[in-house]
CHARMM-style PDB file with segment names, atoms N, HN, CA, C and O in Angstrom:
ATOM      1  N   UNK     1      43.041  93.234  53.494  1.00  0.00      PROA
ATOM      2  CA  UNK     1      42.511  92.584  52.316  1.00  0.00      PROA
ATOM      3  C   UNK     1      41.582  91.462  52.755  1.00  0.00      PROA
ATOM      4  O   UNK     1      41.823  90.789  53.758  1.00  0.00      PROA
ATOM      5  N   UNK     2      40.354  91.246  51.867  1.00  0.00      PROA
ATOM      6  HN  UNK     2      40.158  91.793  51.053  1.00  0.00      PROA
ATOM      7  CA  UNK     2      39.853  90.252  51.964  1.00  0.00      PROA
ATOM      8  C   UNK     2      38.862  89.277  51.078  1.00  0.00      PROA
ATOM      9  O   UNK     2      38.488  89.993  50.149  1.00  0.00      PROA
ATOM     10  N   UNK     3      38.294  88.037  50.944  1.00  0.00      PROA
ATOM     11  HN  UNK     3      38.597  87.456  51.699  1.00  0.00      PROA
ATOM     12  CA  UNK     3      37.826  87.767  50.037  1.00  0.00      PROA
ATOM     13  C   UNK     3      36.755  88.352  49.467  1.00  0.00      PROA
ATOM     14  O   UNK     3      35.728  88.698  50.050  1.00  0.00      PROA
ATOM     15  N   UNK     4      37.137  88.516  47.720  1.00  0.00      PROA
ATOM     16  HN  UNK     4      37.972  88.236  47.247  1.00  0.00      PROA
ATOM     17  CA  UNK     4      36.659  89.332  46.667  1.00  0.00      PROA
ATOM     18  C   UNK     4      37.480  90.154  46.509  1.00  0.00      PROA
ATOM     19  O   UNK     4      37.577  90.367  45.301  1.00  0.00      PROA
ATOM     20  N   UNK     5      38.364  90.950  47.257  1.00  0.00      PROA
ATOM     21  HN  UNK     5      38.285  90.777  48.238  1.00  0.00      PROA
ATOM     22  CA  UNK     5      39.222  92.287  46.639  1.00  0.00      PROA
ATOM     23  C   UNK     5      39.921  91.630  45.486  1.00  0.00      PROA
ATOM     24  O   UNK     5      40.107  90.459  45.153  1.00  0.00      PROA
ATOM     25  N   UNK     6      40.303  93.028  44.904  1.00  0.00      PROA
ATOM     26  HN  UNK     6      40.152  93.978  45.174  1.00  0.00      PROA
ATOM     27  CA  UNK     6      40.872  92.982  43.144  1.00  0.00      PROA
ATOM     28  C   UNK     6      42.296  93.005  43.825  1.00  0.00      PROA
ATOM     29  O   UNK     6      42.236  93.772  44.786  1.00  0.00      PROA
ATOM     30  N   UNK     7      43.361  92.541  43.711  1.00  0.00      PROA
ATOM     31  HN  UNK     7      43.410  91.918  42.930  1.00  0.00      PROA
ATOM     32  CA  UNK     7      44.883  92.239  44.004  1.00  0.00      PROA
ATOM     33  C   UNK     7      45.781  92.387  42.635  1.00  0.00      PROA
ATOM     34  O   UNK     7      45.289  92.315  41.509  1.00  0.00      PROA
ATOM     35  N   UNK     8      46.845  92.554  42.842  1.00  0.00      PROA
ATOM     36  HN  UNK     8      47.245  92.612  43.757  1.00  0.00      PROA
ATOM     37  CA  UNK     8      47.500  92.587  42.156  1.00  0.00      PROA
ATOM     38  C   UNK     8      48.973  91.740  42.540  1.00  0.00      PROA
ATOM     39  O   UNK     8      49.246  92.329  43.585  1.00  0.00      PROA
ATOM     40  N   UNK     9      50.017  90.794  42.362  1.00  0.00      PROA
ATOM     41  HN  UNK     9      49.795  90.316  41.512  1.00  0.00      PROA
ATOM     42  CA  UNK     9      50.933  90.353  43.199  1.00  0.00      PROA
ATOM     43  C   UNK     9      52.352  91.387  42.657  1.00  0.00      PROA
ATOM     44  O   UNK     9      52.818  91.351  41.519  1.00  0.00      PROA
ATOM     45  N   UNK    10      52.787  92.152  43.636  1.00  0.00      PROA
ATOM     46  HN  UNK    10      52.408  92.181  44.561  1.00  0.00      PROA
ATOM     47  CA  UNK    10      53.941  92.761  43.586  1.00  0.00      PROA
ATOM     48  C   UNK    10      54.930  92.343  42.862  1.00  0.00      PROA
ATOM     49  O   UNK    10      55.270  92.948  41.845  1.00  0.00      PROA
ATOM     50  N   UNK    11      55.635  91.052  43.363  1.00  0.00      PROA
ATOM     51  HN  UNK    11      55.358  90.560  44.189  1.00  0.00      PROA
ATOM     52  CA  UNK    11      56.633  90.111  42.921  1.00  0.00      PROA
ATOM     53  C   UNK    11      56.109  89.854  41.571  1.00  0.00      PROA
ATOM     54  O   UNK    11      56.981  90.334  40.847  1.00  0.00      PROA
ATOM     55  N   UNK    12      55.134  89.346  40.771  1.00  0.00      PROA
ATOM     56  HN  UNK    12      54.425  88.956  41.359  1.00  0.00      PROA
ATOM     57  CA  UNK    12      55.182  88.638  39.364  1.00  0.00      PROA
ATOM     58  C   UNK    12      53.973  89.526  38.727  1.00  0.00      PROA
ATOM     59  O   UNK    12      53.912  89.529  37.497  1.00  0.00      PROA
ATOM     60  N   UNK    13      53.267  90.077  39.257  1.00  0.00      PROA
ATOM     61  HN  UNK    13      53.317  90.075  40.255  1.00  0.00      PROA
ATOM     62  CA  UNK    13      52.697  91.005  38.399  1.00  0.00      PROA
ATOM     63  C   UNK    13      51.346  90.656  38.028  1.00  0.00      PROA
ATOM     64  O   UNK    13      50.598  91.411  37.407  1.00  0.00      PROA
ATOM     65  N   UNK    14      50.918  88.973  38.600  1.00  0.00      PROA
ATOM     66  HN  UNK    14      51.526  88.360  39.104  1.00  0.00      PROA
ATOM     67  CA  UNK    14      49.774  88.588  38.552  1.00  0.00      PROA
ATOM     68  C   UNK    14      48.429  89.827  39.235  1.00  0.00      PROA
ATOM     69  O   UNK    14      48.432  90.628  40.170  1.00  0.00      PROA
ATOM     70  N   UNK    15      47.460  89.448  38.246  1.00  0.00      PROA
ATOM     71  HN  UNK    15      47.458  88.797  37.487  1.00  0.00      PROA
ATOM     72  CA  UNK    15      46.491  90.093  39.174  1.00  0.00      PROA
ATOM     73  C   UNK    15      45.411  89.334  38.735  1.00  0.00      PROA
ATOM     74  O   UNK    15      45.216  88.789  37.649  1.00  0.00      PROA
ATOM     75  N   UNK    16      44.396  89.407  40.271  1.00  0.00      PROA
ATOM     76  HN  UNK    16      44.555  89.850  41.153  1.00  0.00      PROA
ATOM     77  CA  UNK    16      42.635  88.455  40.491  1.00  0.00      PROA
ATOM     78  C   UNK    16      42.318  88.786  41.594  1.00  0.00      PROA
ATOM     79  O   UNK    16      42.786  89.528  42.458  1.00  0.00      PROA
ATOM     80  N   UNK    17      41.423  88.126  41.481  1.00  0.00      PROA
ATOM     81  HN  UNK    17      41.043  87.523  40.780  1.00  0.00      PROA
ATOM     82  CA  UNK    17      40.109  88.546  43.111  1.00  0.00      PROA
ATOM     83  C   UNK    17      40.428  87.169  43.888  1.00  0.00      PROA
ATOM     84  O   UNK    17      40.592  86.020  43.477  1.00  0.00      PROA
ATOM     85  N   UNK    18      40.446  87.655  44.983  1.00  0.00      PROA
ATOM     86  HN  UNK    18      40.313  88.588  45.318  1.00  0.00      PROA
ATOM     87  CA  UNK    18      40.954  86.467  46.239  1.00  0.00      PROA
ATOM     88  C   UNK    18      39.576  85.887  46.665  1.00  0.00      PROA
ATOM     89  O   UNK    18      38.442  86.297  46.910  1.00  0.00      PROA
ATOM     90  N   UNK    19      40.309  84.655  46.623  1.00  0.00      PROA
ATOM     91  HN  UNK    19      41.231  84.322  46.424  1.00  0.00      PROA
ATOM     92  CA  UNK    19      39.232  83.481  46.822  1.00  0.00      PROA
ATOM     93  C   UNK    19      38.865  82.633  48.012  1.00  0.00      PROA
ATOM     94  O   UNK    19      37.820  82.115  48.404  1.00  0.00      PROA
ATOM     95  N   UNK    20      40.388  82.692  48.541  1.00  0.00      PROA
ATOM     96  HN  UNK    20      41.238  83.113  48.223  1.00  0.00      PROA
ATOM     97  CA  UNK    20      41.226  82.146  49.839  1.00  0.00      PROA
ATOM     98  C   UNK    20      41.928  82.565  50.212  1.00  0.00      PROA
ATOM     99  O   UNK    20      43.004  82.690  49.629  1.00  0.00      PROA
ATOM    100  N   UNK    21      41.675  83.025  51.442  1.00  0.00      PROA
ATOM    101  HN  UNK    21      40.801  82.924  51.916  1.00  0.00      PROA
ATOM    102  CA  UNK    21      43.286  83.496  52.220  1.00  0.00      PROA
ATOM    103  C   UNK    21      43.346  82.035  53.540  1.00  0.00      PROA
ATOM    104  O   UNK    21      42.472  81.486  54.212  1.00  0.00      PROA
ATOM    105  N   UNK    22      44.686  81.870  53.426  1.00  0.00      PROA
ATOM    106  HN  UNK    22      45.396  82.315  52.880  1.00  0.00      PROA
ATOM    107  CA  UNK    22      44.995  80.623  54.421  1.00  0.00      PROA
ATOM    108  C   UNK    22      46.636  80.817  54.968  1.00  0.00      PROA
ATOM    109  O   UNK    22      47.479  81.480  54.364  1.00  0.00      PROA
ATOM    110  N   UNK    23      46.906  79.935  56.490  1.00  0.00      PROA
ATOM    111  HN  UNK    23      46.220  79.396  56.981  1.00  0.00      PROA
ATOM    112  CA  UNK    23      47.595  79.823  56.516  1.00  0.00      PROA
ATOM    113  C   UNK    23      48.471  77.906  56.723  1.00  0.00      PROA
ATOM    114  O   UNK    23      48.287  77.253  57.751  1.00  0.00      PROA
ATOM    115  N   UNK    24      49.287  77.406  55.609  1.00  0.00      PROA
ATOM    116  HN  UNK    24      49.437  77.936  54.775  1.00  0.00      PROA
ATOM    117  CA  UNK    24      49.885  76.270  56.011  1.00  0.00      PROA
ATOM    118  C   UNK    24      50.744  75.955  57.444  1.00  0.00      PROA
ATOM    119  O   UNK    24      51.225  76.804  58.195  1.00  0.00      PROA
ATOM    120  N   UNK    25      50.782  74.732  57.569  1.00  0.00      PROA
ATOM    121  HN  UNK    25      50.390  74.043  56.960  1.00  0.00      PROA
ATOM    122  CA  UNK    25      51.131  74.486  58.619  1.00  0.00      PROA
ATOM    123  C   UNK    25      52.899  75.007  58.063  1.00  0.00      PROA
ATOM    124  O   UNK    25      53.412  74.969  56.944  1.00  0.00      PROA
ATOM    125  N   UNK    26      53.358  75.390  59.183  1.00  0.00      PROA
ATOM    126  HN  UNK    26      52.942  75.421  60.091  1.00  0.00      PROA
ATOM    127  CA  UNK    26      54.384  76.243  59.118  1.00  0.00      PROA
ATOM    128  C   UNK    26      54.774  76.541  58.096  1.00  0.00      PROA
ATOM    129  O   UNK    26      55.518  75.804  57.449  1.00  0.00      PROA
ATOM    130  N   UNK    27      54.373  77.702  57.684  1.00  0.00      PROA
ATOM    131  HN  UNK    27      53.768  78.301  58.209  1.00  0.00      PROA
ATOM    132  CA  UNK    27      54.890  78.457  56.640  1.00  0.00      PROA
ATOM    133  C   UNK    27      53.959  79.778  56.942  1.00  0.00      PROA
ATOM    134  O   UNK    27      53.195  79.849  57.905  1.00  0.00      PROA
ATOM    135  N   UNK    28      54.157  80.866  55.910  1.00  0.00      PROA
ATOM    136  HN  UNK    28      54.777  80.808  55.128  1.00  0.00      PROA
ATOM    137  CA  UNK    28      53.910  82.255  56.473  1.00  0.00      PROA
ATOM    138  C   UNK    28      51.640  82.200  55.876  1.00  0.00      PROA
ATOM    139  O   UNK    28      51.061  81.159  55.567  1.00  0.00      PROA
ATOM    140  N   UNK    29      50.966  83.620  55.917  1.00  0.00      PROA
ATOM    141  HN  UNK    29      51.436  84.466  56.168  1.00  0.00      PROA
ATOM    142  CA  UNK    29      49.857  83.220  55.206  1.00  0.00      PROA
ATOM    143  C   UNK    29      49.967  83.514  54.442  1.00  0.00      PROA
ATOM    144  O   UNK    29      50.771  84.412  54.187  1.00  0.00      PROA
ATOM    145  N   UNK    30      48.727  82.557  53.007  1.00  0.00      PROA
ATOM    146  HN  UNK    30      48.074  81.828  53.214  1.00  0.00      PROA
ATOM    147  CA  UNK    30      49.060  82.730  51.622  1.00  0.00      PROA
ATOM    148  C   UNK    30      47.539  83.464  51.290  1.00  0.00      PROA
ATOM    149  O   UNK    30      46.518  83.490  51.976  1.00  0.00      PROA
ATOM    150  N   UNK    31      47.899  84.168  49.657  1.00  0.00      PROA
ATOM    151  HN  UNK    31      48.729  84.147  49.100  1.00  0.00      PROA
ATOM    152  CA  UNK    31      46.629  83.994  49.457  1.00  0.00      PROA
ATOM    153  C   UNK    31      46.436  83.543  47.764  1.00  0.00      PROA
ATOM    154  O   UNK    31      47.133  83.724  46.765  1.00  0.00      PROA
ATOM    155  N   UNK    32      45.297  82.961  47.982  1.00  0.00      PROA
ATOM    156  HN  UNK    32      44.731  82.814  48.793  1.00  0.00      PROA
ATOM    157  CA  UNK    32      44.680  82.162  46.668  1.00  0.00      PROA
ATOM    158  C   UNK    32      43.783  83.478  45.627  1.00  0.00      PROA
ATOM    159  O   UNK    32      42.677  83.862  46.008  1.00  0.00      PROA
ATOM    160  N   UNK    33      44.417  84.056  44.334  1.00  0.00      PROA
ATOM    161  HN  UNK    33      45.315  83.744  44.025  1.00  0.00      PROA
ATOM    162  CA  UNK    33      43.568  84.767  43.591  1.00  0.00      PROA
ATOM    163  C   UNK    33      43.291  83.513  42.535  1.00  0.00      PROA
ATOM    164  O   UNK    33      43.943  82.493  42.314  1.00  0.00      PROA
ATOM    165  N   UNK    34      41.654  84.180  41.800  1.00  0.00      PROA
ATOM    166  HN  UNK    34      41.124  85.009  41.980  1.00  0.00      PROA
ATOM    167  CA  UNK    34      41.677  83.775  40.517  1.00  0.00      PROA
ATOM    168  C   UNK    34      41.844  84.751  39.642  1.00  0.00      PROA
ATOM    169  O   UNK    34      41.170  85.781  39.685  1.00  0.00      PROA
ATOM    170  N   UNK    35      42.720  84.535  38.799  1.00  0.00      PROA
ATOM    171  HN  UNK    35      43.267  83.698  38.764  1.00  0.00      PROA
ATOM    172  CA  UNK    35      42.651  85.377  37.585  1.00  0.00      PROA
ATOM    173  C   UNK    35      41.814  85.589  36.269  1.00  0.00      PROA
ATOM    174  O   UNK    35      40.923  84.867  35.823  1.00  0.00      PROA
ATOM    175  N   UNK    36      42.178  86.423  35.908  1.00  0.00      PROA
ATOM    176  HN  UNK    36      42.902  87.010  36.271  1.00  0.00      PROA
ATOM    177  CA  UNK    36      41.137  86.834  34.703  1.00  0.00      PROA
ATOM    178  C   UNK    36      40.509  85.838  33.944  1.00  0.00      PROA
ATOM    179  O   UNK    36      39.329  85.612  33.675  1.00  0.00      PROA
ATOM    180  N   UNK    37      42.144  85.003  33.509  1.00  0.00      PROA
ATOM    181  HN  UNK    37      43.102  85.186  33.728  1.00  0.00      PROA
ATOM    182  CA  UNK    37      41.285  83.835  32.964  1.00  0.00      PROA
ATOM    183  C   UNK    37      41.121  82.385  33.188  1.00  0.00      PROA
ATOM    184  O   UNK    37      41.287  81.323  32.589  1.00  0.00      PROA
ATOM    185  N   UNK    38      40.553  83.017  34.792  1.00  0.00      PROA
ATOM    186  HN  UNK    38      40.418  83.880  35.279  1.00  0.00      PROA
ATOM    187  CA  UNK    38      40.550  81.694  35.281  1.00  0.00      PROA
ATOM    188  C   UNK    38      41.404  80.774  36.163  1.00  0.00      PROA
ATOM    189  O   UNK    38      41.105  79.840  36.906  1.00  0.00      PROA
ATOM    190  N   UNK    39      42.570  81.351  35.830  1.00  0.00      PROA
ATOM    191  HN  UNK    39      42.813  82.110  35.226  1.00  0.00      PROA
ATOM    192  CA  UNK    39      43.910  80.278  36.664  1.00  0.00      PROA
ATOM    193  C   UNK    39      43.554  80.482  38.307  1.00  0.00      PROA
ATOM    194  O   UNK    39      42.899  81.461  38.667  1.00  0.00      PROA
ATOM    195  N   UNK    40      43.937  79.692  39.060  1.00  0.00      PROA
ATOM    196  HN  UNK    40      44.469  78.897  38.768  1.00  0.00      PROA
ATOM    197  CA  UNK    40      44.465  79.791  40.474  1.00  0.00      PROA
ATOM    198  C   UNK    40      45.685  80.065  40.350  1.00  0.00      PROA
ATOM    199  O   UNK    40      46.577  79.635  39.619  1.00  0.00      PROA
ATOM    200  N   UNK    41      45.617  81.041  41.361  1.00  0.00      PROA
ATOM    201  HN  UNK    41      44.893  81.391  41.955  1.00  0.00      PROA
ATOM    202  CA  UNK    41      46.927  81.575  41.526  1.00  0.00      PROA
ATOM    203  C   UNK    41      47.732  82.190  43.367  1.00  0.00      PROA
ATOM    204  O   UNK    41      47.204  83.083  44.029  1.00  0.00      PROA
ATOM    205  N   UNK    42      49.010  81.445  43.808  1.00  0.00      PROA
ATOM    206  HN  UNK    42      49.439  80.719  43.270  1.00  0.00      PROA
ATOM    207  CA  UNK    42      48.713  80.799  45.309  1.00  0.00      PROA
ATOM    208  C   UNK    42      50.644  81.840  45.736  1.00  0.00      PROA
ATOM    209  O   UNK    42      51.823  81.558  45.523  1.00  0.00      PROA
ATOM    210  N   UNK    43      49.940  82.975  46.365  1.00  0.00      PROA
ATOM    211  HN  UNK    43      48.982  83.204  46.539  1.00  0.00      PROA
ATOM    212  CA  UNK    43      51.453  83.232  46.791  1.00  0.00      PROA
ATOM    213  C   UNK    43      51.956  83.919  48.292  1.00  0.00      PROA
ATOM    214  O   UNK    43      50.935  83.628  48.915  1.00  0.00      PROA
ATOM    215  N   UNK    44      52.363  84.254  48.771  1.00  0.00      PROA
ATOM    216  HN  UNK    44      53.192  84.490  48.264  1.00  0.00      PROA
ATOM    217  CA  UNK    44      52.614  85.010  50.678  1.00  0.00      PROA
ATOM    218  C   UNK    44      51.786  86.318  50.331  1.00  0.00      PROA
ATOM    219  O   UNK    44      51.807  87.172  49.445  1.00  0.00      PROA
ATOM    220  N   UNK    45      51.121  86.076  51.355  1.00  0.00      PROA
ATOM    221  HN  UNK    45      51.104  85.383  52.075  1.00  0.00      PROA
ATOM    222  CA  UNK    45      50.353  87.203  52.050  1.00  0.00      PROA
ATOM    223  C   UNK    45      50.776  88.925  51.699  1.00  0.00      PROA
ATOM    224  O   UNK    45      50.070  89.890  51.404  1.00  0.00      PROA
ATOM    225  N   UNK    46      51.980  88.793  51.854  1.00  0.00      PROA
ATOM    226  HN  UNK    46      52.553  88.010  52.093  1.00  0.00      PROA
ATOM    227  CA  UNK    46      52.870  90.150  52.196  1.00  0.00      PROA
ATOM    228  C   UNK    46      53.460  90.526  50.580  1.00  0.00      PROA
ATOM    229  O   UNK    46      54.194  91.486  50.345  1.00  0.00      PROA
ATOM    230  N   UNK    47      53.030  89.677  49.686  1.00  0.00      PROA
ATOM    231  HN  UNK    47      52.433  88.897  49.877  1.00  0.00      PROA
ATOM    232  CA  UNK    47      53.418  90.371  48.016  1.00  0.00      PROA
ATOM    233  C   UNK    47      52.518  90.679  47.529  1.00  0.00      PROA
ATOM    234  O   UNK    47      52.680  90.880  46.326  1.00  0.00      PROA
ATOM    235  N   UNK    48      50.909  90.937  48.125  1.00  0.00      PROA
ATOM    236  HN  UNK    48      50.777  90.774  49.102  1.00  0.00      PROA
ATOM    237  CA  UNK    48      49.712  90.841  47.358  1.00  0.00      PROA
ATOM    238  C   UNK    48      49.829  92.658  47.744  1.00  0.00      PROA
ATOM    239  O   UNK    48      50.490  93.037  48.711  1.00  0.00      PROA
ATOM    240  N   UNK    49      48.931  93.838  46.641  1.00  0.00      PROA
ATOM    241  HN  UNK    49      48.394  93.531  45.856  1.00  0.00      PROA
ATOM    242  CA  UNK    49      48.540  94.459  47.437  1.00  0.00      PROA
ATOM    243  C   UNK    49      47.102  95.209  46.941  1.00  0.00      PROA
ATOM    244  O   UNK    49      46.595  94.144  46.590  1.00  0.00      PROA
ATOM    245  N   UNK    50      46.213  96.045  46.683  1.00  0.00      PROA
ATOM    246  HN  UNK    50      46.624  96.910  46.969  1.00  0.00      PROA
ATOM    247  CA  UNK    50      45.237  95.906  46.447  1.00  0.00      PROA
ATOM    248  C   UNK    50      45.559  96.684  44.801  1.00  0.00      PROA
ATOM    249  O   UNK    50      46.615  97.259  44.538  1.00  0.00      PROA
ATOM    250  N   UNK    51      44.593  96.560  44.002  1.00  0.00      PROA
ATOM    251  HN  UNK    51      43.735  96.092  44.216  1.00  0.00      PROA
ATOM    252  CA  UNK    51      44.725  97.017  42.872  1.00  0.00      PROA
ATOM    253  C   UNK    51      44.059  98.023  43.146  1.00  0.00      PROA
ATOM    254  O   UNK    51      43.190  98.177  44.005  1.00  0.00      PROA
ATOM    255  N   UNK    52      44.716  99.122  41.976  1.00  0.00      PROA
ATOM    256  HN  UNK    52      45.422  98.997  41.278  1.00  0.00      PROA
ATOM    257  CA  UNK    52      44.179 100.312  41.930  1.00  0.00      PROA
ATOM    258  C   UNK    52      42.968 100.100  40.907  1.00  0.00      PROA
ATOM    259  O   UNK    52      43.006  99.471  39.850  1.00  0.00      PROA
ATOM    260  N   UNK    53      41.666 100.915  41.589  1.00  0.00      PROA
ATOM    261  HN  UNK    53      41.635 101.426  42.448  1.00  0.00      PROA
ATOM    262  CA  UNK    53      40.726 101.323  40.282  1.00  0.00      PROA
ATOM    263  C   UNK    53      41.019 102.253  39.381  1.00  0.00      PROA
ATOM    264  O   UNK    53      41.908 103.105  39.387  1.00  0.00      PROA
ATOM    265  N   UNK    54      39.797 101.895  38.235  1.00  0.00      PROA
ATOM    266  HN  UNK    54      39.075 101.203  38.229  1.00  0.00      PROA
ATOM    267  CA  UNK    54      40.402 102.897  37.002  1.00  0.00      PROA
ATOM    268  C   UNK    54      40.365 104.145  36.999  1.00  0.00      PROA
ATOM    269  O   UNK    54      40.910 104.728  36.062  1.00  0.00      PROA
ATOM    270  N   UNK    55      39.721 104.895  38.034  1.00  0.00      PROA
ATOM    271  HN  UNK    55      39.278 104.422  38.796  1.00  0.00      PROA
ATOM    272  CA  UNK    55      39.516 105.827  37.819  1.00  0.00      PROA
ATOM    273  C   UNK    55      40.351 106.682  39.099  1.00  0.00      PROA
ATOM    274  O   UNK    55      39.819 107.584  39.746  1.00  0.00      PROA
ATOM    275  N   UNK    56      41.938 106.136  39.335  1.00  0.00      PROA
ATOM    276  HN  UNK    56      42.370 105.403  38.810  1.00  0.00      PROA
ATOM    277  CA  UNK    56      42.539 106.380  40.048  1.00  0.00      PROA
ATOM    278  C   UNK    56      42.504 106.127  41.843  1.00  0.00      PROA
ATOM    279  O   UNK    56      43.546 105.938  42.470  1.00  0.00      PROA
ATOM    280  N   UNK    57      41.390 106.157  42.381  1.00  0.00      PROA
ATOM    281  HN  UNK    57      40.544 106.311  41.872  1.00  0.00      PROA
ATOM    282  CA  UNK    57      41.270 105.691  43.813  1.00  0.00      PROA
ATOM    283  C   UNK    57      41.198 104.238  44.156  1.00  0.00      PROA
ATOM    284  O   UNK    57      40.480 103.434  43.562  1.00  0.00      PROA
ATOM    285  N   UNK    58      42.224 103.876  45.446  1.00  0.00      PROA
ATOM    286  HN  UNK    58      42.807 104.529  45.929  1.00  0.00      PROA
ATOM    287  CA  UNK    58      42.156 102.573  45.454  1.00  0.00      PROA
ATOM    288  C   UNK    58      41.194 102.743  47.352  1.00  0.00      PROA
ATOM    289  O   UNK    58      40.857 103.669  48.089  1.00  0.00      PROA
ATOM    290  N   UNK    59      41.132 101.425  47.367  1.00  0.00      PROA
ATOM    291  HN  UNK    59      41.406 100.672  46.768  1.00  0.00      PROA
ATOM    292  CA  UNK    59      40.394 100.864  48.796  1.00  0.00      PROA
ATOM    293  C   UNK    59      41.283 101.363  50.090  1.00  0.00      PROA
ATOM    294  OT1 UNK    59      40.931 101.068  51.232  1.00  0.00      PROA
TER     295      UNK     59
END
């Protein structure tokens, strides 16, 4: 994954296009989507995964 892909977060169901991927000082890497409308939205690396397009094929 990388910045601009369409995401979706496994765990809560959020989905946006990544803005930031980072990693904090000890802790695992995160990544930063914005969502549709707008929110930041900041969670581990490893719950994001790519969204499917509409017309069934993903990346």
């Amino acid at each position: 994954m990388e910045i601009g892909d369409r995401v979706v977060c496994m765990v809560s169901g959020v989905r946006g296009v990544i803005t930031k991927i980072y990693t904090p000082t000890a802790s695992a890497m995160q990544i930063m989507v914005c969502t549709d409308d707008g929110r930041l939205y900041h969670a581990p690396y490893s719950t994001w995964r790519l969204e499917e397009v509409k017309d069934g094929k993903g990346d």
